[in-house]
Every structure is written in structure tokens, then in C-alpha cells.
C-alpha positions, 0 to 999 in steps of 0.5 A, a space after each residue: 477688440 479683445 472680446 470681438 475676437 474670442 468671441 469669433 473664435 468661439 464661433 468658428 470652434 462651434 461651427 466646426 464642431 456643429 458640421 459632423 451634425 450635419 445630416 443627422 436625423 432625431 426624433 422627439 416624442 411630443 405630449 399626445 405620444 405623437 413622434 416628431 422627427 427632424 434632420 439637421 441642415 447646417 448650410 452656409 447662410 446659417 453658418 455666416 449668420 453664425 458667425 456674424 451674431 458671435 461678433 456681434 455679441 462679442 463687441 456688444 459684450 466688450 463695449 460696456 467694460 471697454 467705457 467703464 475702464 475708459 472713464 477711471 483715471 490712469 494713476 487710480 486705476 494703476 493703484 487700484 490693480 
């Protein structure tokens, strides 16, 4: 639960911090001296998408210390910390 939710936080902090760029526009140069330009869309399906995988990864990342830490036994793991 603990890494699902900072792991949303972190998402939405990223979000937030990606909407000033909406709009903008760059360019690159390629290889052949050829400059490719593109602008920023930032849309709300992006947005959603985002913060969807940001969950995702969080529980993913938290599952596998989360059974780890289930299978050490109680009094061994109060010595041990």
C-alpha cells in the first residue's frame, strides 16, 4: 500500500510538473543536418495513462519486499531490526 501510494504521489508531482510543457514546441537536429521539429501535447488520456502505470509500477515494486517480509518469522525479524 505504502509504495502504490508514493508511487501515485509521484505521479501526480510529475504530472503537475509536465503541464507548463504543454504547448511548447523543439527541435533536434538529426544526422543528415535535417532539423525535426515537434511540439508537446500533454492530453488528458496521457495524463490518466500516467498515473495509471505510476500505480502499477508502485504495487509491482512493493509486492515482491511485501512477501519477502511476510515469510520472516515475527520474533527473528524483531531481533534482527
Amino acid at each position: 500500500m505504502e509504495s502504490t501510494f508514493l508511487a501515485i504521489v509521484g505521479g501526480a508531482l510529475g504530472c503537475l510538473i509536465a503541464l507548463p510543457a504543454n504547448g511548447m514546441t523543439s527541435a533536434a537536429m538529426g544526422s543528415n543536418f535535417a532539423e525535426i521539429g515537434f511540439a508537446f501535447r500533454i492530453s488528458g488520456t496521457s495524463l490518466v495513462v500516467g498515473m495509471v502505470l505510476a500505480g502499477l509500477m508502485g504495487a509491482a515494486g512493493g509486492l515482491l519486499p511485501a512477501f519477502r517480509a511476510a515469510r520472516v518469522p515475527i520474533m527473528s525479524a524483531l531481533r534482527d531490526a
